[in-house]
LOTI-732054 format. One line per field, with one value per residue: residue number from 1; x, y, z of N, C-alpha, C in turn. Coordinates in nm, 3 decimals. Layout:
residues N
nr	NUM:...
npx	X:...
npy	Y:...
npz	Z:...
capx	X:...
capy	Y:...
capz	Z:...
cpx	X:...
cpy	Y:...
cpz	Z:...
end
This chain:
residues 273
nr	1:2:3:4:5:6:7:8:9:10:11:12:13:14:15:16:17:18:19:20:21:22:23:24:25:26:27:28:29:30:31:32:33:34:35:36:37:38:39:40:41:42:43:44:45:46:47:48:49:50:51:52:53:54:55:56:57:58:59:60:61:62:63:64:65:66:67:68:69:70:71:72:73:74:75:76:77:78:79:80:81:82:83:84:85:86:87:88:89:90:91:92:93:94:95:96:97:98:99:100:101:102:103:104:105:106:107:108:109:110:111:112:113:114:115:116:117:118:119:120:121:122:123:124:125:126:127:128:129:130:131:132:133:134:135:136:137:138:139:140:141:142:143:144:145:146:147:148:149:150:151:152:153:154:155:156:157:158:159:160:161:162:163:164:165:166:167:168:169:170:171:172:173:174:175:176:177:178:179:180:181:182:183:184:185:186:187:188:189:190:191:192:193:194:195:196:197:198:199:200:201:202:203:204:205:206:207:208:209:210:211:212:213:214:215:216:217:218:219:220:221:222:223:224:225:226:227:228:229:230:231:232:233:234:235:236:237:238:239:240:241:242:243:244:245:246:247:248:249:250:251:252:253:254:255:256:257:258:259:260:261:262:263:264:265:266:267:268:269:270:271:272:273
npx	7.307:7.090:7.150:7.028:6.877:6.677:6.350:6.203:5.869:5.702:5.706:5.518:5.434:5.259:5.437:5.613:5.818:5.978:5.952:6.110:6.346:6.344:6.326:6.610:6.796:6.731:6.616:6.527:6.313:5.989:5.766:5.481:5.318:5.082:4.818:4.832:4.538:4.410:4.519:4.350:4.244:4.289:4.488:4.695:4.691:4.813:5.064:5.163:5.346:5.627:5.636:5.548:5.668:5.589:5.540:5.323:5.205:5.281:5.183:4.905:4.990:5.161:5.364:5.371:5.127:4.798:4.697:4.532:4.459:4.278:4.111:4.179:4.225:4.509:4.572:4.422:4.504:4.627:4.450:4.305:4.484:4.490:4.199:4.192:4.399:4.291:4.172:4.308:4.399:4.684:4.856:5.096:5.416:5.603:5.496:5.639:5.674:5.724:5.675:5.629:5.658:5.422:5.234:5.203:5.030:4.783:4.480:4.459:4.686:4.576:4.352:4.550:4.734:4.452:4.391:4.646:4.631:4.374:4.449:4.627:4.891:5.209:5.348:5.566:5.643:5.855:6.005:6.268:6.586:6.862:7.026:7.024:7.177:7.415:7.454:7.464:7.222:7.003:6.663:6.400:6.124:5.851:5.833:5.737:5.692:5.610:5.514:5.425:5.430:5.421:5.655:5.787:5.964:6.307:6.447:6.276:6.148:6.072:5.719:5.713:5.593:5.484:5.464:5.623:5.846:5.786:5.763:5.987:6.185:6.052:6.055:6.278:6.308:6.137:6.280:6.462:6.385:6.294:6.450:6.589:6.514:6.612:6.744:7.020:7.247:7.549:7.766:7.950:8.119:8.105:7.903:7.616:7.349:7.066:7.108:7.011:7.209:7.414:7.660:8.031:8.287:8.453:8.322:8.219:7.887:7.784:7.547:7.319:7.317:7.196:7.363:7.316:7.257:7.459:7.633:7.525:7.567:7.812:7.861:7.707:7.872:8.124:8.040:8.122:8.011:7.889:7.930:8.130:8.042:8.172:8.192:8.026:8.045:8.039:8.341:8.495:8.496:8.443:8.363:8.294:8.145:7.969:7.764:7.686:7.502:7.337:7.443:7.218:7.012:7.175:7.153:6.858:6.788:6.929:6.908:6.804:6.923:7.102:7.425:7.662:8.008:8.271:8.370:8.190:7.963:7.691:7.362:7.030:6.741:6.555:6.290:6.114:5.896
npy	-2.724:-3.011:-3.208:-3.409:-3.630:-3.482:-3.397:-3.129:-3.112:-2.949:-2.558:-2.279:-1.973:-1.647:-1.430:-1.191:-1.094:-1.275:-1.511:-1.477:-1.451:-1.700:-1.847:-1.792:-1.930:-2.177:-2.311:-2.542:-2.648:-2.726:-2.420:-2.254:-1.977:-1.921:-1.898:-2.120:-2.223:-2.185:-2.480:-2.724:-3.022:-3.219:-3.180:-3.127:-3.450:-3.529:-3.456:-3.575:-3.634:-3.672:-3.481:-3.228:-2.877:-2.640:-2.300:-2.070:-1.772:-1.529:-1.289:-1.375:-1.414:-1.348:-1.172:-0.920:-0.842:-0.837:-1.042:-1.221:-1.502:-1.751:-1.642:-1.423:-1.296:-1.423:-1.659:-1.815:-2.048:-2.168:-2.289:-2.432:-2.596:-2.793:-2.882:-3.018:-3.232:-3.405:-3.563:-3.637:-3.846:-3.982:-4.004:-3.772:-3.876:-3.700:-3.405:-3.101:-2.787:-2.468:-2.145:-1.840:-1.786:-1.791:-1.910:-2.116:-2.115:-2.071:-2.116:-2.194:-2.417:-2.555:-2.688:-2.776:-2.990:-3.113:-3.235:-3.357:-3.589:-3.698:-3.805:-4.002:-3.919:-3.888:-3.681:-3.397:-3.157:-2.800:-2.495:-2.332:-2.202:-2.073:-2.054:-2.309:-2.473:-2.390:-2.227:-1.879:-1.667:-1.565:-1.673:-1.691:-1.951:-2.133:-2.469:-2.782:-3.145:-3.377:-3.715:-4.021:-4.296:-4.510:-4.554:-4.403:-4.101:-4.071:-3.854:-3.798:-3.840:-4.101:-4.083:-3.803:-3.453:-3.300:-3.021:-2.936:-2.891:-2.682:-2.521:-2.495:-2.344:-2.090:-1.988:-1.918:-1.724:-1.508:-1.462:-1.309:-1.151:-0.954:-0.798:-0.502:-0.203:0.036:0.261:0.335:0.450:0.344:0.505:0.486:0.608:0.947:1.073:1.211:1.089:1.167:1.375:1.501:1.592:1.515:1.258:1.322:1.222:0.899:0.934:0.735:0.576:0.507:0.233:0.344:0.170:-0.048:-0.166:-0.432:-0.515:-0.507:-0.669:-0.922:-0.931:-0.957:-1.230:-1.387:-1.358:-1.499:-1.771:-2.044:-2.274:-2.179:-2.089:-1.797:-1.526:-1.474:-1.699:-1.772:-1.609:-1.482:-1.440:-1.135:-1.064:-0.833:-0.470:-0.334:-0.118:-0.057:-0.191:0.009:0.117:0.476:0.781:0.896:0.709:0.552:0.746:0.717:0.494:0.385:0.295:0.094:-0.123:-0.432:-0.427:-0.548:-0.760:-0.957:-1.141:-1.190:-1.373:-1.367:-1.278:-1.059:-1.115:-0.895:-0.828:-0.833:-1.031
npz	0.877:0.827:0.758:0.646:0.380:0.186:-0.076:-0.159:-0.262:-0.313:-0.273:-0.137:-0.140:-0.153:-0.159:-0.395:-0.380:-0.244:-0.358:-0.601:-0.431:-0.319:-0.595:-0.715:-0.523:-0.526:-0.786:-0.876:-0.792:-0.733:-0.735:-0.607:-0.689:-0.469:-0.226:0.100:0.180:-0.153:-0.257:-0.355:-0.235:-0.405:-0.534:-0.318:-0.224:-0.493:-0.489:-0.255:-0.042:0.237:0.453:0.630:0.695:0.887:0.918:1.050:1.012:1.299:1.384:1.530:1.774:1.871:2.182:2.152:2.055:1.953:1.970:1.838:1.805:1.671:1.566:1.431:1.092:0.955:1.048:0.840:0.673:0.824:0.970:0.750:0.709:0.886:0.904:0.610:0.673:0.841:0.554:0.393:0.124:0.156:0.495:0.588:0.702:0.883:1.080:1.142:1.322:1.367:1.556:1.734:2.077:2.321:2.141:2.221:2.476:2.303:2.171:1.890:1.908:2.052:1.898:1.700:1.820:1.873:1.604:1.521:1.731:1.673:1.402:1.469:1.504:1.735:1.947:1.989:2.212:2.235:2.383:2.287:2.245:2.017:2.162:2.317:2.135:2.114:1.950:1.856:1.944:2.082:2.073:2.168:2.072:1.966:1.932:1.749:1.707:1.521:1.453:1.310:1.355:1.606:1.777:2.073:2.156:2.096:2.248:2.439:2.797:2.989:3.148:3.172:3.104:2.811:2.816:3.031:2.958:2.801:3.033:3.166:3.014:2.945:3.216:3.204:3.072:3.089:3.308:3.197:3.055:3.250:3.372:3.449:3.271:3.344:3.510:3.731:3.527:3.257:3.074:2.804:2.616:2.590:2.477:2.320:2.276:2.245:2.071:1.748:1.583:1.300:1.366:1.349:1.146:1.213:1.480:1.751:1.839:2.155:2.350:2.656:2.898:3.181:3.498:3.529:3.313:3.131:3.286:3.260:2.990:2.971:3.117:2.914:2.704:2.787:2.800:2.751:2.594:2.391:2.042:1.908:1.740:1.493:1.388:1.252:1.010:0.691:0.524:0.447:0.167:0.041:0.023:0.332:0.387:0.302:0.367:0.628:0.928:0.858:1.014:1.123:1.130:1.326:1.541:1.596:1.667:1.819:2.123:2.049:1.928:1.849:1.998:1.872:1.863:1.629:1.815:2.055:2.192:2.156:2.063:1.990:1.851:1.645:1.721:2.052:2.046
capx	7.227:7.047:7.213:6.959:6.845:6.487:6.345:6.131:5.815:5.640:5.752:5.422:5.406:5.258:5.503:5.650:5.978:6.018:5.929:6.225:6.455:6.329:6.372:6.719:6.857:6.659:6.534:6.471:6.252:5.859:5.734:5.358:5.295:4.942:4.816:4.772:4.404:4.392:4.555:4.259:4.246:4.299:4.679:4.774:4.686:4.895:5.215:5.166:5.475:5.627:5.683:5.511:5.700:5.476:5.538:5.207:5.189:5.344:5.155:4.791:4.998:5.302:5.334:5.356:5.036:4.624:4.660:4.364:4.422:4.218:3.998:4.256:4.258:4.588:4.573:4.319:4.601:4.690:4.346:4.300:4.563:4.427:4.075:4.258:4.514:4.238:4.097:4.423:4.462:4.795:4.884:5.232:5.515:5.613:5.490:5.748:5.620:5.762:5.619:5.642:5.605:5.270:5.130:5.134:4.896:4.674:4.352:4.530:4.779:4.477:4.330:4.664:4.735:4.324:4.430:4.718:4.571:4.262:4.500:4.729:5.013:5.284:5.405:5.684:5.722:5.971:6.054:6.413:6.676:6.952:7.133:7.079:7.236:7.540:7.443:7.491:7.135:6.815:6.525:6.300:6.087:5.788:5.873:5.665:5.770:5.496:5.580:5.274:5.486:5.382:5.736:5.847:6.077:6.432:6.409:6.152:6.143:5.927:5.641:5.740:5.471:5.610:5.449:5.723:5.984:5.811:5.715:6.100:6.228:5.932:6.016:6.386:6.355:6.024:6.329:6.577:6.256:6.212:6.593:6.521:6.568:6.586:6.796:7.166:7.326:7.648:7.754:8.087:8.176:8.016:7.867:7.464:7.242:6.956:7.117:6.960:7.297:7.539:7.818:8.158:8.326:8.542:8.273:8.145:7.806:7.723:7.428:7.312:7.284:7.156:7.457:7.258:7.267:7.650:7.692:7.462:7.653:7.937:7.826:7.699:8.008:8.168:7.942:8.177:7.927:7.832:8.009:8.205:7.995:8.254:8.209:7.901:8.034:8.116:8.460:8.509:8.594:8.400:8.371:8.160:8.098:7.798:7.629:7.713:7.393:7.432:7.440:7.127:6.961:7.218:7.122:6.730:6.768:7.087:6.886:6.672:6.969:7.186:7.564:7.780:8.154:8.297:8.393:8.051:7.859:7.546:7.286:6.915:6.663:6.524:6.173:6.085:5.730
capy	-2.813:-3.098:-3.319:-3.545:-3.574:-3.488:-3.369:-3.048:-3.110:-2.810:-2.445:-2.169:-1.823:-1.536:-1.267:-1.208:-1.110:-1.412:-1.638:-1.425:-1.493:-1.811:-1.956:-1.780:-1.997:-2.299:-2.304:-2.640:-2.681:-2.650:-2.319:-2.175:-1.844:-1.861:-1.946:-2.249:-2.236:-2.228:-2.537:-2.791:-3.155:-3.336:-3.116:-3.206:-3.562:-3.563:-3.441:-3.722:-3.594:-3.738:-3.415:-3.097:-2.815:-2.543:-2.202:-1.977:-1.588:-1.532:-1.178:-1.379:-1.494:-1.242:-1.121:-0.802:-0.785:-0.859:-1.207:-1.272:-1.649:-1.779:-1.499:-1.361:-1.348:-1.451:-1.779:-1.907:-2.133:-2.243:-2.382:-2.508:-2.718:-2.875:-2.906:-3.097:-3.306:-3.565:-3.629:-3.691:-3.985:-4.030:-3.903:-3.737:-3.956:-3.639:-3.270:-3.012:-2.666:-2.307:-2.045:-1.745:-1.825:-1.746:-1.987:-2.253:-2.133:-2.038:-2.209:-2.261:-2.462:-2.662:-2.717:-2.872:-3.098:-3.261:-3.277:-3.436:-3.683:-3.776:-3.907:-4.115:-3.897:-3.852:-3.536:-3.335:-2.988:-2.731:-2.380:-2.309:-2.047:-2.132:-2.077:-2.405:-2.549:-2.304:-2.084:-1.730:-1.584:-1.497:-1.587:-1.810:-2.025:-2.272:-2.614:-2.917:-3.237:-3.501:-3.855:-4.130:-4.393:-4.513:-4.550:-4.306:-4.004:-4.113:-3.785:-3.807:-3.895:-4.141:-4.058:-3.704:-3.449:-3.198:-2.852:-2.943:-2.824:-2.590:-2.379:-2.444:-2.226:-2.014:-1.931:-1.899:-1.631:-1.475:-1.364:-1.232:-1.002:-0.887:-0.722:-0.325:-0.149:0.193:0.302:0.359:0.397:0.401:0.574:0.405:0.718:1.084:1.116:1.265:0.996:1.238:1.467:1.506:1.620:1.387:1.249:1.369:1.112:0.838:0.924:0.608:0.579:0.359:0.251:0.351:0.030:-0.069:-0.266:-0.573:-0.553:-0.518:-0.833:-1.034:-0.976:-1.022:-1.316:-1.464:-1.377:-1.624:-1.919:-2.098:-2.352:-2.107:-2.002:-1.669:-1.489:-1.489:-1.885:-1.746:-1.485:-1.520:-1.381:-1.034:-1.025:-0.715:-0.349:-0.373:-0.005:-0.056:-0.221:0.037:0.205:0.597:0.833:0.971:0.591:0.504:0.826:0.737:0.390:0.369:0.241:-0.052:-0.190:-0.494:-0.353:-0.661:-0.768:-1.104:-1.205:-1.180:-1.492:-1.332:-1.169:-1.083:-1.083:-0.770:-0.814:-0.900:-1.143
capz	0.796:0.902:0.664:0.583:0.232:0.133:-0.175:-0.161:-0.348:-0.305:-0.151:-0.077:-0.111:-0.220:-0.182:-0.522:-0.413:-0.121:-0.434:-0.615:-0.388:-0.356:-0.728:-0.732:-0.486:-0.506:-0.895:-0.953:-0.660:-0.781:-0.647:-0.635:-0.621:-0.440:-0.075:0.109:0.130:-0.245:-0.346:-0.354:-0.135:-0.488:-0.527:-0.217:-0.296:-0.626:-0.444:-0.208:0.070:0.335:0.543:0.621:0.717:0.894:1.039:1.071:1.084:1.417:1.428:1.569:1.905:1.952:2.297:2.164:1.957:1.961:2.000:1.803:1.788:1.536:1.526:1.338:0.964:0.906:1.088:0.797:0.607:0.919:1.002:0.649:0.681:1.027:0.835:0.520:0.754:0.835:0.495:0.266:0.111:0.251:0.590:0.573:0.832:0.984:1.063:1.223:1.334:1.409:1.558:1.876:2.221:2.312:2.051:2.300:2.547:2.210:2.089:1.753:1.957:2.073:1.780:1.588:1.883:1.849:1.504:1.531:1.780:1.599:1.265:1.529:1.544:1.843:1.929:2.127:2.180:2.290:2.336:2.250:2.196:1.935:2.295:2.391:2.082:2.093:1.856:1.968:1.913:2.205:1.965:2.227:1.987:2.025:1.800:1.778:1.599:1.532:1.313:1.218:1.394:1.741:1.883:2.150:2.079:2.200:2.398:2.574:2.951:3.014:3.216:3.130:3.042:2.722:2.854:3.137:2.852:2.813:3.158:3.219:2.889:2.992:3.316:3.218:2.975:3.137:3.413:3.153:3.050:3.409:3.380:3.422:3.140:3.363:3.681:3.692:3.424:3.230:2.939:2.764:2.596:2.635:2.341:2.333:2.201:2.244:1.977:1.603:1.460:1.223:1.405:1.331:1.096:1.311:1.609:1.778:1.967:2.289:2.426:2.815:2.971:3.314:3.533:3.527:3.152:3.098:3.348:3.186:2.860:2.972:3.131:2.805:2.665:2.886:2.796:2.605:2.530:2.254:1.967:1.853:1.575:1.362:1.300:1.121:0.949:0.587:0.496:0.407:0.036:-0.034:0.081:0.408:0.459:0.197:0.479:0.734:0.880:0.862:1.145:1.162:1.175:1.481:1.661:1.612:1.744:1.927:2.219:2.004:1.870:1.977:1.984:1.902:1.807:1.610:1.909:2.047:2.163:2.180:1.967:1.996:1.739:1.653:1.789:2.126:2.053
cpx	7.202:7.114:7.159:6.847:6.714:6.474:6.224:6.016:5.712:5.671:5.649:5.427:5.320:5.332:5.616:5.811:6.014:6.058:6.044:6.348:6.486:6.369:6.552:6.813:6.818:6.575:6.516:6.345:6.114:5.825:5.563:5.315:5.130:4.935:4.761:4.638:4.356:4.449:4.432:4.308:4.335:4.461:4.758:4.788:4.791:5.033:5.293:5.351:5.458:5.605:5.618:5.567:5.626:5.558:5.471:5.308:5.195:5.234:4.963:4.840:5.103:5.238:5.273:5.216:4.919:4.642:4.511:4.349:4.394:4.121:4.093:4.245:4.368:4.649:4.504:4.387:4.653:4.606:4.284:4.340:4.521:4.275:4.128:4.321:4.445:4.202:4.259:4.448:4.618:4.839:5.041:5.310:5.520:5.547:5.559:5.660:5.662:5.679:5.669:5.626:5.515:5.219:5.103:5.027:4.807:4.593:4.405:4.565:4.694:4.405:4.424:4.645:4.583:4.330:4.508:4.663:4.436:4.338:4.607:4.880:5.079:5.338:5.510:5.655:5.783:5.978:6.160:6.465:6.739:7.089:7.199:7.132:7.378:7.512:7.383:7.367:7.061:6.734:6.445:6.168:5.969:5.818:5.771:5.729:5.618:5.550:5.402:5.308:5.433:5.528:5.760:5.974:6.199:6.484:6.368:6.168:6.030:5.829:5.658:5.634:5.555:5.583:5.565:5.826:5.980:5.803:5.899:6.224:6.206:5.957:6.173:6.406:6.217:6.130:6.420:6.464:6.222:6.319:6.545:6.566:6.591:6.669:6.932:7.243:7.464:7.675:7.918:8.136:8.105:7.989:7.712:7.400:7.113:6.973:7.064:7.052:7.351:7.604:7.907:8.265:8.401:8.444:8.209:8.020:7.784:7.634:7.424:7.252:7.280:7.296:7.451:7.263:7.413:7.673:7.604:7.508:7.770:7.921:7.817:7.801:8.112:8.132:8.027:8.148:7.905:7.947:8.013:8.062:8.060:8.286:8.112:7.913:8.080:8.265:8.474:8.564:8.497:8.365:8.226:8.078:7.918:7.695:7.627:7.606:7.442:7.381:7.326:7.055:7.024:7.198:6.950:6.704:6.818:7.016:6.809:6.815:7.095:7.298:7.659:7.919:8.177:8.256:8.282:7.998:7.725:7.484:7.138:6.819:6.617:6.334:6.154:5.976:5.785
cpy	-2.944:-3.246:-3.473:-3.503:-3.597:-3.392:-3.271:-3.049:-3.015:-2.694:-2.336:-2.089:-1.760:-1.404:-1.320:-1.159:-1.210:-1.492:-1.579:-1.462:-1.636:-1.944:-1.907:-1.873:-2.167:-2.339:-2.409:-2.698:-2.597:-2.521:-2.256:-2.111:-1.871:-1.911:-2.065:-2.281:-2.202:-2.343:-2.608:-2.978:-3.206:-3.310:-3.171:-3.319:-3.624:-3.559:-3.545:-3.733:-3.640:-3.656:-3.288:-3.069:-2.647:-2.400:-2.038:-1.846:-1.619:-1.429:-1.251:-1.419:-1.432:-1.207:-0.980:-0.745:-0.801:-0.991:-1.229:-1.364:-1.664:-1.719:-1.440:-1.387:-1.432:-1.610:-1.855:-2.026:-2.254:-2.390:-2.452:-2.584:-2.864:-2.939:-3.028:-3.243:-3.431:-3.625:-3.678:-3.829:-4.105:-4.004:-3.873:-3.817:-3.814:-3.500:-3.202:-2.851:-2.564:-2.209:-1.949:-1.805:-1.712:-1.825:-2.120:-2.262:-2.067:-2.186:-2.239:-2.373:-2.616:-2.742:-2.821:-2.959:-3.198:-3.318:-3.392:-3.567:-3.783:-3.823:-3.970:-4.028:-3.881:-3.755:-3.506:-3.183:-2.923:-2.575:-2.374:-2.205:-2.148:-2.154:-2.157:-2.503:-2.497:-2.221:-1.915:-1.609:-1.616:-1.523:-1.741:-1.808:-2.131:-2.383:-2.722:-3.002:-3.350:-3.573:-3.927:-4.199:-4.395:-4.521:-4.422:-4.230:-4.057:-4.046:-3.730:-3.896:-3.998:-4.090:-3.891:-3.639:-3.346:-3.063:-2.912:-2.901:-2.729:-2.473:-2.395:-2.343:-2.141:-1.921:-1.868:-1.690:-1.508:-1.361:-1.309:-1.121:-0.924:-0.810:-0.599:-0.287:0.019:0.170:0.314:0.305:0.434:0.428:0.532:0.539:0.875:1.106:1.106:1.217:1.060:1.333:1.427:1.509:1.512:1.374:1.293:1.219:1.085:0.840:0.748:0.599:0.452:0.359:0.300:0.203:0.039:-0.157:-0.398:-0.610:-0.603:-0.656:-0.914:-1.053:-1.001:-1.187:-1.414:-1.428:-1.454:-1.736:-2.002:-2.256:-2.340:-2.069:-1.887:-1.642:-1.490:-1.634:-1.876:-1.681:-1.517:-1.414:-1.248:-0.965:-0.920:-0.596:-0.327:-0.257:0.046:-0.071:-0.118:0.115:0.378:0.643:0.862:0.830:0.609:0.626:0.798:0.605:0.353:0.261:0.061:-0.116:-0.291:-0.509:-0.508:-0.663:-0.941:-1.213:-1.263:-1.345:-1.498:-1.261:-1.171:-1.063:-0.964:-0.704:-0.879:-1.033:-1.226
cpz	0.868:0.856:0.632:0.449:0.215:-0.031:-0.161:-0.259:-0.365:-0.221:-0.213:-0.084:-0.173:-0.276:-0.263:-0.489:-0.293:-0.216:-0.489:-0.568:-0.373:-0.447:-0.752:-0.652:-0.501:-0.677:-0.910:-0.880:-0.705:-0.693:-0.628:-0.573:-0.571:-0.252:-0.068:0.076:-0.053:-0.335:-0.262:-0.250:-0.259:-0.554:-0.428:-0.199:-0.349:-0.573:-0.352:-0.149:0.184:0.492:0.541:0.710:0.770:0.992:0.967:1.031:1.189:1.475:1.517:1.745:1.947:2.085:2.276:2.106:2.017:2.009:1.963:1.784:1.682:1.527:1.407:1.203:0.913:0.914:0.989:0.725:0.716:0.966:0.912:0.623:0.760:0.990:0.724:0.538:0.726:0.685:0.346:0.294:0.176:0.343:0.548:0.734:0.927:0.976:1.169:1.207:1.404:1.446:1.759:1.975:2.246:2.219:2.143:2.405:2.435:2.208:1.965:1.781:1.951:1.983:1.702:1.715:1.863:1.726:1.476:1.612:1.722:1.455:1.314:1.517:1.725:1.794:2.025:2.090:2.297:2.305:2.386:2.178:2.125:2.081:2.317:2.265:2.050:1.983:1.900:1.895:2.011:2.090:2.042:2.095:2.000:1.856:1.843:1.667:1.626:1.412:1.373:1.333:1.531:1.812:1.946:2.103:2.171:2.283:2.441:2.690:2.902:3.162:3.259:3.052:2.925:2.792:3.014:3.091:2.834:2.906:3.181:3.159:2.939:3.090:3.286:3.123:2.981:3.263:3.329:3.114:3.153:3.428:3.351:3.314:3.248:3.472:3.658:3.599:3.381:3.096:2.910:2.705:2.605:2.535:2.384:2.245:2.152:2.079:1.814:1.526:1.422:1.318:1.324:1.275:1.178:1.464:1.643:1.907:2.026:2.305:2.577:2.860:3.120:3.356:3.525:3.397:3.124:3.159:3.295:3.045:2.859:3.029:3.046:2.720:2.677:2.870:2.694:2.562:2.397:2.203:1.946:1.739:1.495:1.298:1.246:1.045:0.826:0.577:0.435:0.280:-0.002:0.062:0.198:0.432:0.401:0.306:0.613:0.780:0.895:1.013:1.195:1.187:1.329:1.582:1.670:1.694:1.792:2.040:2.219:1.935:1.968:1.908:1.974:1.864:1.742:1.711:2.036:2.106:2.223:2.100:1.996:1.878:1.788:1.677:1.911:2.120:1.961
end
């Protein structure tokens, strides 16, 4: 937690069980079920906030996808907001923004930054793993932070450009993607990943990993910059086997999944883009 106190005066959705989960944890906290592009200039107005909180559809700028930019349908909230930005009565102090890597060399990208620039904001941005704050997850990230205020971010270089933050993320995690996935391998126990049948209760399957893999996790195993998973884990007061997946899952994706322990100080999200 960030531990600074704000007051949520509006939270976005459409999807009826997000908003669900949503008011169950958070019920006092206004909610409206509809999309950005339908709340009107003179709403956003009335709410009259200090802080927008933004993070797009990822799917117009994934590596893995179309990259349709703002061709894309799904981007239209995004660019409604960037349309809106200049004409509100009040500008908001700060806007913070989430989204994939790959959104920064987008035209979207381009777009928010002339935005931002034409209503006097300063900006920073970043792409970041939870890595580099010790938290034991791979999920490279592009962030931007923009405030109203003309002073300088306290870190920021001076005479420092920001895409310098980010080609050096970029290039870092551009070579952990270049790690083979194919060529000698080893198999931790002899058990036939290929096979369709159930396992044999008590069986346990491995992945085939490349050598370069194994030392690179062990490696980041080693980083004791980062924390254990188990300083995230809540406590085990209830029967975990509920969550356990069954056999026939771990023989279909054995190879897509990332094999961890408590002890662990590594994890990857479960999409590459």
């Amino acid at each position: 937690e960030s531990c600074s106190c704000a007051e949520v005066v509006a939270a976005v959705d459409v999807n009826t069980l997000a908003n669900d989960v949503y008011k169950h944890n958070f019920p006092s906290t206004p909610l409206w079920a509809k999309t950005i592009e339908g709340i009107t200039l003179e709403e956003f107005d009335r709410l009259s906030f200090d802080m927008i909180l933004m993070s797009p559809p990822c799917q117009p700028f994934t590596r893995i996808g179309l990259q349709g930019d703002v061709s894309d349908p799904r981007t239209k909230s995004f660019l409604y907001i960037l349309d809106i930005l200049p004409r509100l009565q009040k500008l908001p102090k700060y806007l913070l923004l989430e989204n994939v890597k790959g959104f920064e060399s987008s035209s979207a990208r381009n777009e928010l930054l002339q935005t931002l620039t034409t209503c006097g904001f300063k900006y920073q941005e970043f792409l970041l793993s939870p890595t580099c704050l010790g938290i034991p997850n791979s999920r490279l990230r592009y962030f931007l932070i923009a405030k109203l205020q003309q002073e300088p971010f306290s870190f920021e270089a001076p005479g420092q450009v920001s895409l310098l933050v980010l080609i050096e993320f970029a290039s870092f995690y551009e070579d952990i993607d270049k790690i083979p996935r194919s060529g000698s391998r080893r198999v931790t126990q002899g058990q036939d990943c290929s096979s369709k049948k159930s396992l044999r209760r008590g069986a346990f399957l491995f992945k085939l990993e490349t050598v370069e893999e194994m030392e690179r996790k062990h490696d980041q195993d080693n980083d004791f910059s980062i924390q254990m998973l188990k300083d995230f884990l809540e406590e085990e007061n209830e029967e975990m086997s509920q969550y356990f997946l069954p056999p026939k899952a771990l023989l279909r994706y054995a190879f897509l999944l990332d094999i961890v322990k408590p002890t662990s100080r590594r994890s990857t999200c479960f999409t590459k883009g």
